[in-house]
C-alpha positions as CSV (number, residue, x, y, z in Angstrom):
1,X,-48.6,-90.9,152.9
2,X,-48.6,-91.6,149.0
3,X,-52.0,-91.3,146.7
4,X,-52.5,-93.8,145.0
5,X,-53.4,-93.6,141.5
6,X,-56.1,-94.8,139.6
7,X,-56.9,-95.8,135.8
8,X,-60.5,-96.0,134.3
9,X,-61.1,-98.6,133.0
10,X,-63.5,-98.8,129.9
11,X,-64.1,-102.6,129.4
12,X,-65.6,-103.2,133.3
13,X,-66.3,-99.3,133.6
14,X,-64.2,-99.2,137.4
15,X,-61.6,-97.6,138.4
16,X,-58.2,-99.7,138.2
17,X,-55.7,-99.0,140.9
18,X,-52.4,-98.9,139.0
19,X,-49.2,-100.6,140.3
20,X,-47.1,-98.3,142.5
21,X,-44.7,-100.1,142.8
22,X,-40.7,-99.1,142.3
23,X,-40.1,-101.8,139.4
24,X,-43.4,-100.0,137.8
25,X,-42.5,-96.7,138.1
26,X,-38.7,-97.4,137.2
27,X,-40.2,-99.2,134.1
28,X,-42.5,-96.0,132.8
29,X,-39.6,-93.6,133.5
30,X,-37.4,-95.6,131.2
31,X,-40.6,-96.0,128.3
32,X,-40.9,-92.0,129.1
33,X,-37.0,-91.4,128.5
34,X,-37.0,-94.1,125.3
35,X,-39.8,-92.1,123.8
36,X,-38.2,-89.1,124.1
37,X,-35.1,-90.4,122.6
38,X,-37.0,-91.7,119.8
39,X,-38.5,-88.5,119.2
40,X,-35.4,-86.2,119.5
41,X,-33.9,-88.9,116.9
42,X,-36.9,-87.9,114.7
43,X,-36.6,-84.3,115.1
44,X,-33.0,-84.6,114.4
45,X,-33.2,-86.6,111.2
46,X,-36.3,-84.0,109.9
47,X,-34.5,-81.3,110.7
48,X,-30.9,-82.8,109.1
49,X,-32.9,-83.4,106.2
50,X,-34.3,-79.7,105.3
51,X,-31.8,-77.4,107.0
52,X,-27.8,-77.0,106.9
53,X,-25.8,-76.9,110.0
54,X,-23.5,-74.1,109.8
55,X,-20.5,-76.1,109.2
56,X,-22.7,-77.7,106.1
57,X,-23.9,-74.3,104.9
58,X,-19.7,-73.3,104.9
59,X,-18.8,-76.0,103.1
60,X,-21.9,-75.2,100.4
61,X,-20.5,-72.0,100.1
62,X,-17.1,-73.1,99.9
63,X,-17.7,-75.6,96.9
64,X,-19.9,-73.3,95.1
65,X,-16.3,-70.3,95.3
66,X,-14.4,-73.2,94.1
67,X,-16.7,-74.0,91.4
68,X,-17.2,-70.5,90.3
69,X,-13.3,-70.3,89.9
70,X,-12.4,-73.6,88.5
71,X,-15.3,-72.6,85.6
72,X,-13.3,-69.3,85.5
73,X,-10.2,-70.8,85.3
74,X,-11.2,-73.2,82.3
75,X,-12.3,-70.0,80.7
76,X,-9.1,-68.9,80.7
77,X,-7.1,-72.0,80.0
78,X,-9.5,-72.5,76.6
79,X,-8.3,-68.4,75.6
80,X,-4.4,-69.6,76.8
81,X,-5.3,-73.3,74.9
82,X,-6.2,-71.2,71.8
83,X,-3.4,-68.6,71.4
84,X,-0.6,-71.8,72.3
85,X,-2.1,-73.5,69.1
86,X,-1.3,-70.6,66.9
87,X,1.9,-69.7,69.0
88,X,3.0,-73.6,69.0
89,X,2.5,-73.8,64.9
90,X,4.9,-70.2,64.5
91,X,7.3,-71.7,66.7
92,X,7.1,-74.8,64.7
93,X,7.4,-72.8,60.8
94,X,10.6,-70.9,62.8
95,X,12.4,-74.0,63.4
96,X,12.1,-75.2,60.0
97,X,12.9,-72.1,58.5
98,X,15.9,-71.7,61.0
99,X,16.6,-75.0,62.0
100,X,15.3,-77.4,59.6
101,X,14.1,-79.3,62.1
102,X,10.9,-80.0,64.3
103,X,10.4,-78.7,67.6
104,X,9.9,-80.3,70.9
105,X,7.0,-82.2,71.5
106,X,5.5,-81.4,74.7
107,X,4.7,-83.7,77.3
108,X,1.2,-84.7,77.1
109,X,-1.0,-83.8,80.1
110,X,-2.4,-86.9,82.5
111,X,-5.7,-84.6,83.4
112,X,-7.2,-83.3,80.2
113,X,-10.5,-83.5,80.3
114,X,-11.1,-83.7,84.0
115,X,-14.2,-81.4,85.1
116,X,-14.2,-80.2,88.8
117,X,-17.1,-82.7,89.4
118,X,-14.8,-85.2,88.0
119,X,-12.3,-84.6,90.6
120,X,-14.2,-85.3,93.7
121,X,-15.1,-88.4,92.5
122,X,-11.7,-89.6,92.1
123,X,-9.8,-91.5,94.7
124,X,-7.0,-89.4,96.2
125,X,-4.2,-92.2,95.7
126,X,-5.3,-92.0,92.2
127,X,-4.9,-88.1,91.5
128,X,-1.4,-88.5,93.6
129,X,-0.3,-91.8,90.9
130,X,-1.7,-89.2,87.7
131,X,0.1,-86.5,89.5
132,X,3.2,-89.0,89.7
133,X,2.9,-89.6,86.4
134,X,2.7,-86.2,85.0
135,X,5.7,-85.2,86.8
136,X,7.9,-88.0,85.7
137,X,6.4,-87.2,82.2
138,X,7.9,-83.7,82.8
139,X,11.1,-84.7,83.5
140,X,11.8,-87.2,80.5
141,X,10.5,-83.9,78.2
142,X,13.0,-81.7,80.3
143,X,16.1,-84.2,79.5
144,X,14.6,-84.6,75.6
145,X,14.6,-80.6,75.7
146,X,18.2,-80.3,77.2
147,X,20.1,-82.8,74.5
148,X,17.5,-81.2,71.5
149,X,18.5,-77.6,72.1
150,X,22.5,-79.0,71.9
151,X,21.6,-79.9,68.8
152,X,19.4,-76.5,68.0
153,X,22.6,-74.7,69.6
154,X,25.0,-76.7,66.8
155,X,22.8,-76.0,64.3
156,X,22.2,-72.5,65.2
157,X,25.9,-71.9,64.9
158,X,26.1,-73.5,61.6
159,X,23.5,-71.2,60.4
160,X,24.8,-68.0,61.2
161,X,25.5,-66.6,58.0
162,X,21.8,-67.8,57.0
163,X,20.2,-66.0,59.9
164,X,20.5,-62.1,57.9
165,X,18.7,-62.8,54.3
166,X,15.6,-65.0,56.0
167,X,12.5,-62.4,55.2
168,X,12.2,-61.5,58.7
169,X,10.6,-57.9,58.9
170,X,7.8,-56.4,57.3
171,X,8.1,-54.9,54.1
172,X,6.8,-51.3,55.2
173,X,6.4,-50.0,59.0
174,X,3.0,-51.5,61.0
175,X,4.1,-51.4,64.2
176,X,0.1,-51.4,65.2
177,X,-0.5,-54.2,62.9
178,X,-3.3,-52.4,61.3
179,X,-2.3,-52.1,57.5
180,X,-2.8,-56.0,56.1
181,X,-5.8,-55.6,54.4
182,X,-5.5,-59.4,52.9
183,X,-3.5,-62.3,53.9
184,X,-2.3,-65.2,52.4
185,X,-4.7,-68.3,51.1
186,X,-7.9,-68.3,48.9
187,X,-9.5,-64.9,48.5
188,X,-12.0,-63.8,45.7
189,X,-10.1,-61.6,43.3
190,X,-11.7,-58.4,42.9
191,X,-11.8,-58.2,39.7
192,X,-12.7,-61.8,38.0
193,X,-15.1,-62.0,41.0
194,X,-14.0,-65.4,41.4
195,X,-12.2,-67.7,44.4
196,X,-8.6,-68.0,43.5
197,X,-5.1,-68.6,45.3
198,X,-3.8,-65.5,46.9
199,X,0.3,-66.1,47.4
200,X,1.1,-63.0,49.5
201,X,0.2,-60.5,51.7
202,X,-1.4,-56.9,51.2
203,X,-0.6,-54.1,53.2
204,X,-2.8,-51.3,52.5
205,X,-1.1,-48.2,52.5
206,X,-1.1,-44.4,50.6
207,X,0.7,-44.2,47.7
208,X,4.2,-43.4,48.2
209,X,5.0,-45.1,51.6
210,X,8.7,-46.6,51.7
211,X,9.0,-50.4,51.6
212,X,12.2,-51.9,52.7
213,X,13.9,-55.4,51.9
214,X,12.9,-57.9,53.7
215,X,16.2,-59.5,54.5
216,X,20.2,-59.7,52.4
217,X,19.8,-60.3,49.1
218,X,20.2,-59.4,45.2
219,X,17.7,-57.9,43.2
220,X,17.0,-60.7,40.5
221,X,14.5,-59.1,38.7
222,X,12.9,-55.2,38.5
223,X,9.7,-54.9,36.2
224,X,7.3,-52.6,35.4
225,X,3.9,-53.2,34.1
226,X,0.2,-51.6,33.7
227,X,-1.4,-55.7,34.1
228,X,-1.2,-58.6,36.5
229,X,0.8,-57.6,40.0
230,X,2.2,-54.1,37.9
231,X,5.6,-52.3,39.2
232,X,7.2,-55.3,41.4
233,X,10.7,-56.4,42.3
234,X,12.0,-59.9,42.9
235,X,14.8,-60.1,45.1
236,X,16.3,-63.3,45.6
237,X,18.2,-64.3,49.7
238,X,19.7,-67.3,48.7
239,X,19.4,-70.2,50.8
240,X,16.3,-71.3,48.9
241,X,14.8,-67.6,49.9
242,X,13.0,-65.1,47.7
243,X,11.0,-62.2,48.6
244,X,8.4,-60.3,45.9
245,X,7.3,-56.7,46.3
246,X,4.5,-55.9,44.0
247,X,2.2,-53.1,43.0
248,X,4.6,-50.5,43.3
249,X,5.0,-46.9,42.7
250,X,8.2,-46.2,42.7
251,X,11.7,-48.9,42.0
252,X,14.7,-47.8,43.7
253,X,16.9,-50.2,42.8
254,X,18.3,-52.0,39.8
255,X,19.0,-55.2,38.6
256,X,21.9,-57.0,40.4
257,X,22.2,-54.7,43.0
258,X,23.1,-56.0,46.3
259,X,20.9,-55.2,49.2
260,X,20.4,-55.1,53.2
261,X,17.7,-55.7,55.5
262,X,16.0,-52.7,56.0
263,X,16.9,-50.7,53.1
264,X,14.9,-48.7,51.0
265,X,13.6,-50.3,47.5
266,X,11.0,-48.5,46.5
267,X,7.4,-47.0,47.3
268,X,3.9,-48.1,47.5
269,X,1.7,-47.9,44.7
270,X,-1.4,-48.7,42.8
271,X,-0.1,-50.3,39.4
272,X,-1.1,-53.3,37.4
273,X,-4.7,-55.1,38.4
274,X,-4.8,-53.2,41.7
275,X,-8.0,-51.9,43.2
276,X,-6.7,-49.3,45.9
277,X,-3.4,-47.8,47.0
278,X,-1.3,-51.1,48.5
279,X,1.6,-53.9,48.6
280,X,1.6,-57.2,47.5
281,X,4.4,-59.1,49.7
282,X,5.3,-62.6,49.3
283,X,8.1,-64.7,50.7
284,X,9.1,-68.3,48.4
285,X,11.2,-70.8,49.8
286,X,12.6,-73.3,47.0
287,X,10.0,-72.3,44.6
288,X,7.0,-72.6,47.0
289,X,4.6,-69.5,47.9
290,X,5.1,-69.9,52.0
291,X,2.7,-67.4,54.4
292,X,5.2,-64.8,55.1
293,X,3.0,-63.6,58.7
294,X,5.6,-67.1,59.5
295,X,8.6,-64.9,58.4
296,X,7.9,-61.9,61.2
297,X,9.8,-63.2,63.3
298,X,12.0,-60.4,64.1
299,X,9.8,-57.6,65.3
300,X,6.4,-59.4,66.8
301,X,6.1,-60.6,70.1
302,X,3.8,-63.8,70.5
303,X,0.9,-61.8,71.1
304,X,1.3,-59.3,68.0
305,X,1.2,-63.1,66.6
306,X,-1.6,-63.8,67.7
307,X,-3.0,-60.9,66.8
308,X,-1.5,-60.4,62.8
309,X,-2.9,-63.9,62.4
310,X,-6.6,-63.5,63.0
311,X,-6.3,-59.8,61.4
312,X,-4.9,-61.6,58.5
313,X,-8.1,-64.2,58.3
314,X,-10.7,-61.2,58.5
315,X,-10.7,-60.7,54.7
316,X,-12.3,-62.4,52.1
317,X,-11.2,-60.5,48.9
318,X,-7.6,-59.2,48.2
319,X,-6.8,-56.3,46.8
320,X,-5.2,-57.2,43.7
């Protein structure tokens, strides 16, 4: 036999017999079951809200790697972005010197600028169009490159016999690029104490250390003198080209004498307006004082580039 069950009830203060019935208790199992859906919901939602599932807390991890190395990589591409510029503007002053003409412009990029935030939020049909795009852009600067350098190779030939009296070396061995003690643009004399145009190059060395010609050539000029750039000798490439070598000791060569890359003129000294034992080195072309780092073409990779030019930059005051 079943017990029945009984409810109190407050109003009338007797004992209510509740409805036993299967409808009723069919009905409280379902309110039971809802409830504990409801509340499982809840728990679920709480608990979604302050914890990570695993799969979430792998994914966390995942995106914070791959921001770590994107940030990394930028790093990188800034240093690479940075040496280009200077690489990009030698390779530009060798065409004109070799060439005389302008390089290839490179295809500009479609995703400059885009931060690794910025990339999850775009659409993926549009980073495959940009992507599209970019490569399409590559390919029209491939087929510009490929008829320019038939025109380069044309040219080159046709400059053949110009190639050996360019200034292309250094004037006196620096292999570790740690002898230019001033480079060329405005640098306070050191004497008048004053900000003035410096046309050349010094390369700090002992007295006495060979310098070498810079490239074919005939000596125009050899003179010697206690004031302004002293002992120096002119030597003049044709083409447009002329090379001065300036505070010298020693001049081994004469007027009108016919020189090759690489030979000996003369040695380093400390003559004229000079402060300390070094060479003054500049490189003209039609008249004008160019930056002859632009001329070292011959013996510096793109890093030792890289390098001359910011070694160059260091000094404020030449030496003469």
């Amino acid at each position: 036999m079943v017990k029945s069950q009984f409810k109190f009830n407050p109003e009338d203060l007797n004992y209510n017999k509740l409805d036993d019935s299967l409808r009723a208790r069919v009905w409280r199992i379902v309110i039971y079951a809802a409830a504990l859906v409801v509340i499982a919901v809840l728990l679920n939602v709480i608990y979604s809200l302050f914890f990570d599932t695993p799969r979430e807390r792998q994914i966390r991890r995942e995106n914070e790697m791959l921001l770590e190395q994107y940030e990394a990589l930028s790093e990188r591409k800034k240093m690479v972005d940075t040496v280009m510029q200077e690489v990009q503007q030698i390779d530009k002053d060798i065409y004109r010197v070799i060439f005389d003409t302008e390089p290839v412009q490179p295809a500009e990029s479609q995703t400059t600028g885009l931060t690794y935030q910025n990339l999850l939020k775009i659409p993926e049909e549009e980073i495959v169009t940009s992507t599209a795009h970019k490569l399409d852009s590559m390919l029209r600067f491939s087929k510009r490159s490929q008829s320019k350098y038939d025109v380069l190779m044309i040219k080159g030939e046709n400059h053949l016999e110009m190639l050996p009296v360019i200034p292309a070396i250094q004037p006196i061995e620096n292999r570790d690029l740690t002898l230019i003690a001033s480079g060329f643009g405005h640098r306070i004399h050191p004497i008048y104490k004053i900000r003035k145009m410096h046309q050349g190059i010094d390369f700090s060395a002992p007295v006495g250390t060979p310098v070498f010609a810079t490239g074919d050539g005939v000596v125009k000029t050899v003179t010697r003198s206690a004031r302004g750039l002293g002992n120096q000798i002119v030597i003049d490439h044709g083409f447009g080209y002329s090379s001065k070598y300036a505070c010298m000791d020693e001049m081994n060569v004469r007027q009108g004498v016919r020189v090759k890359r690489g030979e000996l003129i003369g040695t380093v000294g400390d003559t004229g307006l000079s402060v300390a034992p070094h060479l003054h080195y500049e490189v003209h072309l039609n008249g004008e004082a160019m930056n002859p780092i632009n001329y070292f073409f011959l013996e510096l990779s793109p890093g030792d580039y890289d390098r001359l030019i910011v070694i160059s930059m260091m000094s404020g005051q030449s030496f003469d």
